[in-house]
C-alpha positions as CSV (number, residue, x, y, z in Angstrom):
1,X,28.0,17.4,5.3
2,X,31.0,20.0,5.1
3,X,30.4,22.1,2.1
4,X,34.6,22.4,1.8
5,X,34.8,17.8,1.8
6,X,31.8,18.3,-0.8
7,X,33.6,20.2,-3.1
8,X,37.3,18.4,-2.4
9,X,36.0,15.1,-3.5
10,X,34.2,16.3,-6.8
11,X,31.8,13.6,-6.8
12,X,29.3,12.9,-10.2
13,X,26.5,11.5,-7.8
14,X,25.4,12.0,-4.7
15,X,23.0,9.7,-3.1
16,X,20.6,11.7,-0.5
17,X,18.7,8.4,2.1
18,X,15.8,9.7,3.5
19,X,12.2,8.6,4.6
20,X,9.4,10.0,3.2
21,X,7.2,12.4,5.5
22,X,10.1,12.1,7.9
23,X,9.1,14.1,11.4
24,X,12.8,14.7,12.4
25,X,13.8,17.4,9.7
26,X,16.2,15.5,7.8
27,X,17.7,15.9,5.5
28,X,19.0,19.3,7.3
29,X,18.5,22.3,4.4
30,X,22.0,23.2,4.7
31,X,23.3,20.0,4.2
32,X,20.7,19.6,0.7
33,X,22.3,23.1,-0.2
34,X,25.7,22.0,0.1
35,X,24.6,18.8,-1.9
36,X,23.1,20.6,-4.8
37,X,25.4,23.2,-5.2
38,X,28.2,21.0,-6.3
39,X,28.4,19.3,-10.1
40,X,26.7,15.8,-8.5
41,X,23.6,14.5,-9.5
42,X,21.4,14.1,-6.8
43,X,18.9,11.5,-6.3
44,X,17.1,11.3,-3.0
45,X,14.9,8.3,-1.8
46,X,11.8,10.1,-0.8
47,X,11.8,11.2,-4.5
48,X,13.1,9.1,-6.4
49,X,12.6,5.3,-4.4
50,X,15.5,3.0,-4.3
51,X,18.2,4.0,-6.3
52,X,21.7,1.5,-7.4
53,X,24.4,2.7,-9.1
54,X,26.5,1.0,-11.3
55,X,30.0,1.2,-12.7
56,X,29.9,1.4,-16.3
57,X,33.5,1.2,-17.4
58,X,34.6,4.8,-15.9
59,X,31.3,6.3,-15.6
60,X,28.5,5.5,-13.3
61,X,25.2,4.7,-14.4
62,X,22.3,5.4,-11.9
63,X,19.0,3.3,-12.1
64,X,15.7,4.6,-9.7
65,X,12.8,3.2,-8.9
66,X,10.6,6.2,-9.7
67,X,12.9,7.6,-12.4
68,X,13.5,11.7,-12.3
């Protein structure tokens, strides 16, 4: 969740696991901010359902279940 790891690792994706209508505040704002605002995609499960990622040779290739 530290914005400084974020941006060390440089990351293409960034998988975000959350339950929809979730009563306990997560995911925290900050730590979304900190997501977004590095060069990851970023799929999150309460928007876009399951999500699996594949290695495709030396990229990785993202599949949802409600697409976005």
């Amino acid at each position: 969740q530290s914005p400084a790891f974020l941006g060390a690792v440089k990351e293409s994706v960034a998988l975000v696991s959350v339950g929809v209508g979730n009563d306990y505040g997560h995911p925290a704002a900050r730590t979304v901010a900190a997501v977004t605002g590095t060069d990851a995609q970023v799929f999150r499960t309460d928007v876009h359902g399951s999500v699996a990622v594949v290695r495709d040779g030396p990229r990785l290739r993202v599949t949802t279940q409600r697409g976005g």
